[in-house]
C-alpha positions in Angstrom: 94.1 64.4 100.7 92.0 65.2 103.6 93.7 63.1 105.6 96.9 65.2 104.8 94.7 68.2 105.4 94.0 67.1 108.8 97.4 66.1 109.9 98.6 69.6 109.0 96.3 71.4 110.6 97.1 69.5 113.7 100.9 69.6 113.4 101.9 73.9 112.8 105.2 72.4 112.6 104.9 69.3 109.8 102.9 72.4 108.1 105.3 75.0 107.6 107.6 72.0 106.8 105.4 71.2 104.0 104.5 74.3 102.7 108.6 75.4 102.6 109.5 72.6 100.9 106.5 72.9 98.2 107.8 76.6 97.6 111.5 75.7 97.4 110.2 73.0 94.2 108.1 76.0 93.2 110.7 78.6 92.9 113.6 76.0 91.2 110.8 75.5 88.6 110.4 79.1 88.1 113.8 79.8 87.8 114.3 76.8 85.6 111.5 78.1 82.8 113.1 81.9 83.3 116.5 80.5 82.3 115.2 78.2 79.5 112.1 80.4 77.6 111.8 83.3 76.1 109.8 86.4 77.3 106.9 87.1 74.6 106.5 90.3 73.5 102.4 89.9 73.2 101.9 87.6 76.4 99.9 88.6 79.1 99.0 87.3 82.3 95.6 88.0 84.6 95.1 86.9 88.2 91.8 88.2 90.8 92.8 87.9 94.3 95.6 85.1 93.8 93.3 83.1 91.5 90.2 83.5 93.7 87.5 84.5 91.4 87.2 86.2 88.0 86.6 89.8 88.8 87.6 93.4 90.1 90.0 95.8 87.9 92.3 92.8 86.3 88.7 91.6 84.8 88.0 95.1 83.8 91.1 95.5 81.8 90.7 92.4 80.5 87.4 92.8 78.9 88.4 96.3 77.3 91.3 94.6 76.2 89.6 91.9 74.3 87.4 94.4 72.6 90.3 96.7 71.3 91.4 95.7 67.9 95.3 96.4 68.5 95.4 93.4 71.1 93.8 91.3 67.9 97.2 89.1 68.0 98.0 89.0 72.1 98.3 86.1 73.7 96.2 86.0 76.4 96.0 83.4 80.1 94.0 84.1 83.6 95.2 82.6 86.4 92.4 80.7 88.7 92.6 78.0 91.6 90.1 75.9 90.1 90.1 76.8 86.1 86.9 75.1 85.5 85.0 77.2 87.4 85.6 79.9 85.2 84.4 81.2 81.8 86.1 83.6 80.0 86.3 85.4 76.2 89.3 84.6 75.0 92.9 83.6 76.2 93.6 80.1 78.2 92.6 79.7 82.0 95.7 77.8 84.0 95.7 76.6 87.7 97.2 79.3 90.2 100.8 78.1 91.1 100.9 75.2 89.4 103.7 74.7 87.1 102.4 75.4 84.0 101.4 78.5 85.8 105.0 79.4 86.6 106.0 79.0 82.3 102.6 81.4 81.9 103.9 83.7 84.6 107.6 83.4 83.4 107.0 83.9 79.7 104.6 86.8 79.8 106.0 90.4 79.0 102.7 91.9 81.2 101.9 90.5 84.2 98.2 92.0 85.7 97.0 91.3 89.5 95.0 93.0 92.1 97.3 91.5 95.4 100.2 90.8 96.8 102.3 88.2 94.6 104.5 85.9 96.2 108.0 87.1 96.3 110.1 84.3 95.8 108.8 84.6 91.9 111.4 87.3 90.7 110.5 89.4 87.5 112.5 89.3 84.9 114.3 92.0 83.1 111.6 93.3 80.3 108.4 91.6 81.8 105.9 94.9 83.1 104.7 94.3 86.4 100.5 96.3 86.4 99.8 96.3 89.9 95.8 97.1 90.2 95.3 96.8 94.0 91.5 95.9 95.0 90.6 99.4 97.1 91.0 103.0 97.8 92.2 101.9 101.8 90.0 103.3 104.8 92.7 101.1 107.6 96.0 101.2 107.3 98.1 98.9 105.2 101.5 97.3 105.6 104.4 99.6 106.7 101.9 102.2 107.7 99.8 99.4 110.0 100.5 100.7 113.9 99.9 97.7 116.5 102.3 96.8 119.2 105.0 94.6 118.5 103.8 92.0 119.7 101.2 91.6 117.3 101.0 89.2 114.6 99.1 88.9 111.4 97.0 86.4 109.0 97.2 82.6 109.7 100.6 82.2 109.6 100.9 84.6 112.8 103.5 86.6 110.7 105.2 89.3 112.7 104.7 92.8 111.7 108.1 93.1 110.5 107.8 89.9 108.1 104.5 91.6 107.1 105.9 94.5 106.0 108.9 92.9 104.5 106.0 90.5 102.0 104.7 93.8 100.8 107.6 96.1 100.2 109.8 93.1 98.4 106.7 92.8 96.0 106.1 96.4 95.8 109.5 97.0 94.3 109.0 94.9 91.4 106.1 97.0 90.4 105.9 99.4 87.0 102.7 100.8 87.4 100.4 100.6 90.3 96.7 101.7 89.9 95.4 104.8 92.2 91.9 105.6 92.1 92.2 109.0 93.5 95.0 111.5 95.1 94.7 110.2 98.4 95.6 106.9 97.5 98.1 108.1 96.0 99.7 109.5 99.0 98.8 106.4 100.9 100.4 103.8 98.5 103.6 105.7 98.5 103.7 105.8 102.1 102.2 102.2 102.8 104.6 100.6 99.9 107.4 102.9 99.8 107.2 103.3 95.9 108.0 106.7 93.8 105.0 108.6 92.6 106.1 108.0 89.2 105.6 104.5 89.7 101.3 105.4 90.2 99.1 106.5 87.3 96.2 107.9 88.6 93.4 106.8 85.8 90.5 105.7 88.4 89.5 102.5 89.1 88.9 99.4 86.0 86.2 97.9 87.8 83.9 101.1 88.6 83.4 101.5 84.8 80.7 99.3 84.5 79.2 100.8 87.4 78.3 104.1 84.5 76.4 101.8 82.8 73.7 101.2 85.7 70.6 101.5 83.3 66.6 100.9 84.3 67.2 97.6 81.9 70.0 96.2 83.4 69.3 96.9 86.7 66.2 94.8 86.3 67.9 92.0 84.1 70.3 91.6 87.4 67.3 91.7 89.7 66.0 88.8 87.6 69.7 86.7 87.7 70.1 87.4 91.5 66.5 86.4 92.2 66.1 90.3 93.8 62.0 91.4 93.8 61.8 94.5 91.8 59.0 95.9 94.1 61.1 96.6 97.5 64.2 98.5 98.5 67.5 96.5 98.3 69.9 96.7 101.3 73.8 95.4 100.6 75.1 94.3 103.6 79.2 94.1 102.7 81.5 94.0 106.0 85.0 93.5 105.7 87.4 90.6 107.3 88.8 90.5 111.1 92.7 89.7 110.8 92.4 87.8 114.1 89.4 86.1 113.0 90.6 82.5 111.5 90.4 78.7 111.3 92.9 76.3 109.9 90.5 76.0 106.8 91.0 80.2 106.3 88.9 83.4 107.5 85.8 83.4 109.6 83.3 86.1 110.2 81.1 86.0 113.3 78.1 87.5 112.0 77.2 90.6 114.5 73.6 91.1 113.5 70.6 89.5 114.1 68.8 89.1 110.5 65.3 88.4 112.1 65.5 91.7 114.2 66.2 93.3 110.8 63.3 91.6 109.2 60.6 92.5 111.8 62.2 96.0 111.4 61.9 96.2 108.1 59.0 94.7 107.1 57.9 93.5 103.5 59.2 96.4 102.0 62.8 95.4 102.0 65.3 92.7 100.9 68.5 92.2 102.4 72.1 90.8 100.2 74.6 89.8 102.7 77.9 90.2 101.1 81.2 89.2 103.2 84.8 90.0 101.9 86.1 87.2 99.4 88.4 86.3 102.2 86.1 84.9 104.0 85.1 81.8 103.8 82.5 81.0 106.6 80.2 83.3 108.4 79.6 82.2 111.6 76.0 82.3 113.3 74.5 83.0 109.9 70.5 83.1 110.1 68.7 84.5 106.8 65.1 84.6 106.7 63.8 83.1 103.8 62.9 85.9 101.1 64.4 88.7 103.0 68.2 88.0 103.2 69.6 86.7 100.2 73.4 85.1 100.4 75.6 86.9 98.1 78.8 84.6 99.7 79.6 83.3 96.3 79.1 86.0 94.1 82.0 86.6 91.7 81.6 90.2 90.7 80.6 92.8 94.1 79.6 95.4 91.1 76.6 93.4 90.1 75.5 93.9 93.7 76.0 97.5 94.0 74.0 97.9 90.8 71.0 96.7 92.2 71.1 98.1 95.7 69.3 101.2 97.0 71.7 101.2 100.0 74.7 100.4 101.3 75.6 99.2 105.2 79.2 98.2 105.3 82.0 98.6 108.4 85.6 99.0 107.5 85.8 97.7 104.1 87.1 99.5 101.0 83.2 99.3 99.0 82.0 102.2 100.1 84.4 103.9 98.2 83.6 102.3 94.8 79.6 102.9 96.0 80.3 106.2 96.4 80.8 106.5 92.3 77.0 105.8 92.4 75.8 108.7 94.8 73.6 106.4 96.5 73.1 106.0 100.5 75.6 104.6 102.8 75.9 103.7 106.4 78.6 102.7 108.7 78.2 100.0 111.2 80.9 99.9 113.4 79.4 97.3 116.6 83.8 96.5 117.1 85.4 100.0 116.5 87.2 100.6 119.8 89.1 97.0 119.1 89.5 97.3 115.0 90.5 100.9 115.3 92.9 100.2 118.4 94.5 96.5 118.5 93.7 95.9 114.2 94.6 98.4 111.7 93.5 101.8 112.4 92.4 104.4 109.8 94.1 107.0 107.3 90.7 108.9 107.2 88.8 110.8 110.7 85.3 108.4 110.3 83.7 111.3 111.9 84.6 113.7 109.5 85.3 112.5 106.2 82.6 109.3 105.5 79.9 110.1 103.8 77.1 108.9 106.3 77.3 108.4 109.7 79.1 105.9 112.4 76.5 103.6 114.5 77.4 100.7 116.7 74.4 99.7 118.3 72.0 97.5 116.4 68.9 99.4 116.7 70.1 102.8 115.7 71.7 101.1 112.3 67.9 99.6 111.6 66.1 103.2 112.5 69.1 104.8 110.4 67.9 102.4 107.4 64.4 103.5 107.3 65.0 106.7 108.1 68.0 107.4 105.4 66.8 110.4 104.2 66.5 112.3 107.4 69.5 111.0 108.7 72.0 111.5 105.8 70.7 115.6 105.5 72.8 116.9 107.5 75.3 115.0 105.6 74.9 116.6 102.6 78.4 118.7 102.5 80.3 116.1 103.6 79.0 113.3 101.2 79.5 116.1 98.2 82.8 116.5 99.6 83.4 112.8 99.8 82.4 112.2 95.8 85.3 114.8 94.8 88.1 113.6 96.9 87.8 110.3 96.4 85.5 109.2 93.3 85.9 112.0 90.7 89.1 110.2 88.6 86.0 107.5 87.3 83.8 108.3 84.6 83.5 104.7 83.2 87.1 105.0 80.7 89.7 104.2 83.4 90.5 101.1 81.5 91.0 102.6 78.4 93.8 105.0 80.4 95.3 101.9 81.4 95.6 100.6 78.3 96.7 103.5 76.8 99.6 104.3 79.0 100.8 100.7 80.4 100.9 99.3 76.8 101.4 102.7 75.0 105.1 101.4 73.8 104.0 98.4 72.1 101.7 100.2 70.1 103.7 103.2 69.0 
């Protein structure tokens, strides 16, 4: 198998070859088990970030699901790339795209994910598409992305037109799509070209737990995460670089210097370094020993945010699901002219509407740390306004909503 590996990622060619002809076998089979089985009524299918992990809104659902007695008789499977890796309550675990996959995914009347699907898996009249997404959206996203033409995205150097195309060809087989707050509904209806009646606006699944931050479990996921109790917690979450990649998958050069942070600091901190789930190796990574712990592998971002004092993130979507928890945040933006002007771009002015301030130089982000209080006052207006734009739809039910109106025919 690695040799395999190896020989692809040497020869683009051989690989695209490869990977057409595994998803021509992959759609026949689909379209084999759609014309052969049944659609059942009480099946429903769960999949995290294409199988990645066990986690964000589809979780959230899942476990509110589980506890409500009307889905007693449902049928339940998650979707995961490597099943035994995974616990879960109830319901079977099955292997992302493999065949028995496809019967799961071809059988079930729901279908519940967080990303992109691939399109060449067509839904079926009567199956209900629940499109969660993972994020209120700070850059822009697919048709409303402006680069040049020339510009290409993820590893497959997709053009921006094939880009677009991957999103709005899975976008119309959607029935309800999640939006966390007003503005993303606007954006989602521009970014996928859907109808607003296609939205329900209930707040975000996975921020529920997040009103359940107690003094007791705080300290019980201290304890797990192997956090001291005695110093102020700093989560460190940026986001990916589209044009940062391997063959293997995403890289992040790590822009910070951890031991300039810990002679900053002092003893009275502790550090979690979170990256963005697509990325699977931080470049020039050096942690001090029990200042910066590596949160690379954890499964569920909300257990982090619990047990933070503070949050220092970049362009990622977090700070928007932090934001549910009033707590202190701070923007460090060391690549902005490049993100903002060859990447993505933004749907919100970062100088008006974040709730804490932009810093690009190293130094000023580490003053800005110990100094949070003083530099977030005159902040105080605009982080207020911040928490009722975009965080006031949560108060820890959204995934009863959900339930209530995505399913609310096959209970009446």
């Amino acid at each position: 198998m690695n040799s395999i590996k190896s020989l692809i990622a040497k020869n683009r060619t051989l690989a695209n070859l490869l990977l057409a002809g595994i998803r021509f076998i992959r759609t026949m089979a689909y379209e084999a088990f759609i014309a052969r089985f049944k659609i059942k009524p009480q099946k429903v299918i769960f999949c995290s970030h294409l199988g990645r992990n066990f986690s964000c809104s589809p979780k959230a659902i899942y476990e509110e699901m589980i506890k409500d007695s009307r889905f007693d008789g449902y049928e339940i499977v998650w979707a995961f790339d490597n099943p035994k890796s995974y616990s879960i309550g109830r319901g079977e675990k099955t292997k992302y795209l493999s065949f028995k996959y496809l019967y799961h995914l071809s059988t079930s009347r729901y279908w519940v994910f967080n990303a992109k699907m691939p399109s060449n898996f067509r839904k079926k009249k009567g199956q209900t598409y629940l499109q969660t997404w993972h994020g209120t959206p700070l850059k822009r996203l697919a048709a409303d992305i402006e680069v040049g033409e020339a510009s290409t995205f993820y590893r497959s150097k997709m053009t921006r037109e094939k880009m677009v195309e991957s999103y709005l060809k899975d976008s119309a087989r959607y029935d309800y799509m999640i939006s966390a707050n007003r503005f993303s509904t606007k954006a989602f209806m521009s970014a996928f070209k859907i109808k607003k009646d296609v939205i329900i606006e209930t707040g975000y699944p996975r921020n529920d737990v997040l009103f359940d931050a107690t003094k007791e479990k705080i300290n019980k996921l201290k304890e797990a995460y192997n956090v001291p109790k005695d110093k102020k917690v700093v989560l460190y979450a940026p986001t990916w670089r589209d044009n940062a990649y391997d063959e293997k998958g995403y890289v992040f050069e790590l822009e910070v210097d951890f031991d300039k942070w810990h002679k900053a600091l002092g003893a009275d901190y502790v550090v979690i370094y979170k990256p963005h789930y697509l990325i699977y190796d931080t470049k020039n990574k050096n942690m001090p020993k029990d200042f910066v712990i590596d949160a690379s592998s954890c499964q569920d971002i909300n257990d982090l945010y619990i047990i933070s004092d503070m949050l220092v993130t970049d362009y990622s979507s977090v700070f928007f699901d932090y934001g549910v928890l009033k707590r202190p945040m701070l923007f460090y933006m060391y690549d902005l002219e490049q993100y903002r002007d060859n990447l993505r771009g933004f749907y919100l002015d970062i100088y008006k509407d974040l709730p804490g301030p932009v810093i690009e130089e190293e130094n000023q982000l580490l003053q800005s740390i110990i100094d949070i209080d003083e530099v977030l006052a005159p902040y105080e207006k605009q982080i207020e306004g911040f928490y009722e734009e975009y965080c006031s739809f949560d108060d820890g039910k959204a995934s009863r909503r959900v339930l209530d109106i995505v399913f609310k025919q096959r209970m009446e």
